[in-house]
C-alpha positions as CSV (number, residue, x, y, z in Angstrom):
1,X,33.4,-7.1,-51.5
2,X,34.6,-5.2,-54.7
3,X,38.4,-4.8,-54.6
4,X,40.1,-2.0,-52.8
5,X,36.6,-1.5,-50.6
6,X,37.1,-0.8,-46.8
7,X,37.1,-3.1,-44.3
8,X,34.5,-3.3,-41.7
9,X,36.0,-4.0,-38.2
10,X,32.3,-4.1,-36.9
11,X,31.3,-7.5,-34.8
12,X,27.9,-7.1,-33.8
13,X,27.2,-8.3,-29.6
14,X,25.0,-9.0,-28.0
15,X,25.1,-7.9,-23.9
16,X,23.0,-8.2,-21.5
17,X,23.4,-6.8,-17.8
18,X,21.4,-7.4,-14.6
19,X,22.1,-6.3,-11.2
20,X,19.2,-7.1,-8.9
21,X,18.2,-8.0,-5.3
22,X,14.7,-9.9,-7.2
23,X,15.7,-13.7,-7.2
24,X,13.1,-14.6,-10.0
25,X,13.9,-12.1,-12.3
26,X,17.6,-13.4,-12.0
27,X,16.3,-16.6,-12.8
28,X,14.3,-16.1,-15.3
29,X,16.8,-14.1,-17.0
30,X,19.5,-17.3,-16.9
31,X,16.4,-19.5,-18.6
32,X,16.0,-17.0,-21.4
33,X,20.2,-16.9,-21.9
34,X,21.6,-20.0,-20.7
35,X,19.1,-23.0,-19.9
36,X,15.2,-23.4,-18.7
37,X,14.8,-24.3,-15.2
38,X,12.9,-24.3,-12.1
39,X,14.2,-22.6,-9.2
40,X,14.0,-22.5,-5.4
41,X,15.3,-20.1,-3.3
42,X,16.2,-19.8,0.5
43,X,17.6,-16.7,2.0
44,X,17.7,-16.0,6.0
45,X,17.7,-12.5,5.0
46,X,16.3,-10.8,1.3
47,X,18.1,-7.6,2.4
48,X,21.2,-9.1,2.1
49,X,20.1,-11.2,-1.2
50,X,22.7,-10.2,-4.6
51,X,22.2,-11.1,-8.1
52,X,24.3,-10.2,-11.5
53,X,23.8,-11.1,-14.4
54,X,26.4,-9.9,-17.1
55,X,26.0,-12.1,-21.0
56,X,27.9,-10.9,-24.2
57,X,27.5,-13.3,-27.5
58,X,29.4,-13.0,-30.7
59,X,28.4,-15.4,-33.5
60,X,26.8,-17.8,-31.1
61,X,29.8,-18.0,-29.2
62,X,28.5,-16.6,-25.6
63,X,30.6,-15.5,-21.9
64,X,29.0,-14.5,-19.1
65,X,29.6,-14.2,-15.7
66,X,27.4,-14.7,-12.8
67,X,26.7,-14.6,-9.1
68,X,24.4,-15.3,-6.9
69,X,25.1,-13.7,-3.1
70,X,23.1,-14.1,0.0
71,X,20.9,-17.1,-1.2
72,X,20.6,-20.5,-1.7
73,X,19.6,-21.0,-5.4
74,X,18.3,-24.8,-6.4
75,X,17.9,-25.8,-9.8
76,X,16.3,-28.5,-12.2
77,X,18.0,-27.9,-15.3
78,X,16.7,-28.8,-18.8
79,X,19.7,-30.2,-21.0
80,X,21.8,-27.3,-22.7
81,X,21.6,-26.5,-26.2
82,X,25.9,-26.1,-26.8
83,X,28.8,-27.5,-25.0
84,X,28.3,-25.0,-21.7
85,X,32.0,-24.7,-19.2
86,X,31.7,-23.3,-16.1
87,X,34.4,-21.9,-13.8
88,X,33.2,-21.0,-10.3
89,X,34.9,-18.2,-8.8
90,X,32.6,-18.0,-5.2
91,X,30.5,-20.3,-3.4
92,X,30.2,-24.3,-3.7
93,X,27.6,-26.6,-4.0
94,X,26.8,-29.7,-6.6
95,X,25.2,-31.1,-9.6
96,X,23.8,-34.0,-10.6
97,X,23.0,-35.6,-14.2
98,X,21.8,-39.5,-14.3
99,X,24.3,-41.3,-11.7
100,X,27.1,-38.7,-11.8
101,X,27.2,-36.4,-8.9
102,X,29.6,-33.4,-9.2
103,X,30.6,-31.4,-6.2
104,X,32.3,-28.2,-6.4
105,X,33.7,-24.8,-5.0
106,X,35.5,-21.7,-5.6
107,X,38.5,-22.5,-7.8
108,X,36.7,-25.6,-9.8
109,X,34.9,-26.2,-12.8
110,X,32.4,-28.0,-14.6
111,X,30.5,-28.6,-17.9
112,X,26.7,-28.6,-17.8
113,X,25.5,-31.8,-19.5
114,X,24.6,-31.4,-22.9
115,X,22.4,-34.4,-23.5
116,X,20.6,-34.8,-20.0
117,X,18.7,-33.1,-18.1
118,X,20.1,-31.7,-14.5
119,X,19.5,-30.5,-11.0
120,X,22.2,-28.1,-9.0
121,X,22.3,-27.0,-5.4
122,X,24.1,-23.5,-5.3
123,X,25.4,-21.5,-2.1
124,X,26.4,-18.0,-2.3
125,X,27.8,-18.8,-5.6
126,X,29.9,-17.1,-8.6
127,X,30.6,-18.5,-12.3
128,X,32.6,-17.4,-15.1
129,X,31.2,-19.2,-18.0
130,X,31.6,-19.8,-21.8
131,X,28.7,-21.7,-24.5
132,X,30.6,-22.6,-27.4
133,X,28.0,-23.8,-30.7
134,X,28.1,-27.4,-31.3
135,X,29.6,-26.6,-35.2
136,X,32.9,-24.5,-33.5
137,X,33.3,-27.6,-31.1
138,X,33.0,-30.0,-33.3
139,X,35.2,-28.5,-35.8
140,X,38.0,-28.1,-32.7
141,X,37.9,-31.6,-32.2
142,X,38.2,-32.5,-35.3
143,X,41.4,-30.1,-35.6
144,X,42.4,-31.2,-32.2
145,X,41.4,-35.0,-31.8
146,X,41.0,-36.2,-35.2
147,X,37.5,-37.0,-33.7
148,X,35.1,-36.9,-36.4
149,X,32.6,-34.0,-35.6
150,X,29.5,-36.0,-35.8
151,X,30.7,-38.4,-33.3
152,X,31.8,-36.0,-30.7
153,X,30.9,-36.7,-27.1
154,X,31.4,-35.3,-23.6
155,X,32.2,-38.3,-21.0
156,X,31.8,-36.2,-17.5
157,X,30.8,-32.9,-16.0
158,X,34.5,-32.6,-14.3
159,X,37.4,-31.4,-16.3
160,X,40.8,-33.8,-16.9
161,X,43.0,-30.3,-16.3
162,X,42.1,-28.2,-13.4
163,X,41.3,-24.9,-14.5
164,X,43.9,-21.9,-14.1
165,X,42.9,-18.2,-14.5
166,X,42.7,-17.3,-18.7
167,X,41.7,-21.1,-19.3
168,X,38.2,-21.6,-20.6
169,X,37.0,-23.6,-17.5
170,X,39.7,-26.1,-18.1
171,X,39.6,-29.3,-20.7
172,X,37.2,-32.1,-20.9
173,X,37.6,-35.1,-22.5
174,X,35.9,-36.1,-25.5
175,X,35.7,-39.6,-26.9
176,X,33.6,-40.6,-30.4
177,X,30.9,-42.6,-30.4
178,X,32.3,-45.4,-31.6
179,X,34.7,-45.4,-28.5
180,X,33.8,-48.6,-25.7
181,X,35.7,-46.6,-23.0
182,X,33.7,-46.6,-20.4
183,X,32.9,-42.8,-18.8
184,X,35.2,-41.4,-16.0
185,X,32.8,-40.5,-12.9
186,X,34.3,-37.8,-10.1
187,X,33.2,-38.2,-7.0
188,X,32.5,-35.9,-4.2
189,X,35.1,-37.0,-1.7
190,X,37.9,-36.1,-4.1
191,X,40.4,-33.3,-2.8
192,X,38.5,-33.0,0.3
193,X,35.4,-30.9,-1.6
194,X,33.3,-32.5,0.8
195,X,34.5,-29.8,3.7
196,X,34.2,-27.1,1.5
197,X,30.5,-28.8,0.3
198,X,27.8,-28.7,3.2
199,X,25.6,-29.5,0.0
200,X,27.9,-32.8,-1.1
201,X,25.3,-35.9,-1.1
202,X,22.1,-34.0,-1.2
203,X,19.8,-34.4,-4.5
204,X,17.1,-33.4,-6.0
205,X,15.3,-35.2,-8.8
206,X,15.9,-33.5,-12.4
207,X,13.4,-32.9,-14.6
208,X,11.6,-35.8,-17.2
């Protein structure tokens, strides 16, 4: 920029909103956005059925927030492209990745699995979420961790903080390949999620 030029303030974003009783066109909306999938729904009554979709992305970085109200919504998730934190502000339910089975409700959180392939089991649920590109999390752990960026990893779907309104879906732990230590699995029984889980225990294969 030649000196003395003004300075452009202009980020371009990119949003996307959906509000919409039509369960498939929610879901396919979240493939297209977030991650592919197959879905299944139950509902006792589509009248009462509530879906919103709202997705703004800057530079790759991308927040959205979701809800699903009135349904059931099952899921076999493909792996996500970035790091991928979810806070869930309604509703429980659980997902599963390989052996790890992570239940949760309203005031948890959880990272999709980058590198694996998922299924989740959702009721009446609600998520605040954040994608973060690989290169911007890698250079944070770098910054952060000392963790070369190359060798960054992601050791469990359940954070080591608990999450606290303002905080990106809490912190996960990140180890470098190199590390030995073997992964820290959360189970469902923890902090009696169970209860607050009718779902806790039930799976359903992922895909692959």
């Amino acid at each position: 920029m030649a000196e003395g030029g003004p300075l452009s303030a202009e980020v371009p974003v990119e949003r996307t909103d959906l509000v919409s009783q039509d369960m498939n066109l929610i879901a396919d909306l979240l493939g297209r956005l977030y991650v592919e999938h197959a879905a299944l729904f139950r509902c006792e009554d589509p009248a009462r059925a509530y879906g919103e979709v709202r997705s703004a992305t800057v530079s790759g970085l991308t927040a959205g927030l979701l809800r699903y109200g009135g349904f059931e919504y099952d899921a076999a998730l493909e792996a996500v492209e970035a790091p991928t934190a979810v806070a869930v502000t309604h509703g429980s339910g659980t997902i599963t990745a390989a052996r790890e089975e992570h239940c949760f409700a309203r005031g948890g959180a959880f990272m999709v699995p980058a590198d694996l392939p998922s299924a989740a089991l959702q009721l009446d649920a609600g998520y605040e979420l954040l994608r973060v590109p690989w290169p911007v999390a890698g250079s944070l752990a770098e910054e952060r961790t000392s963790l070369p960026a190359a060798d960054l990893r992601f050791e469990a779907m359940a954070p080591v903080s608990a999450w606290r309104p303002g905080w990106p879906a809490g912190r996960y732990r990140a180890r470098s390949a190199a590390t030995t230590t073997p992964p820290r699995w959360d189970t469902c029984g923890r902090s009696g999620w169970s209860a607050r889980t009718p779902n806790c225990g039930t799976r359903i294969r992922p895909p692959g």
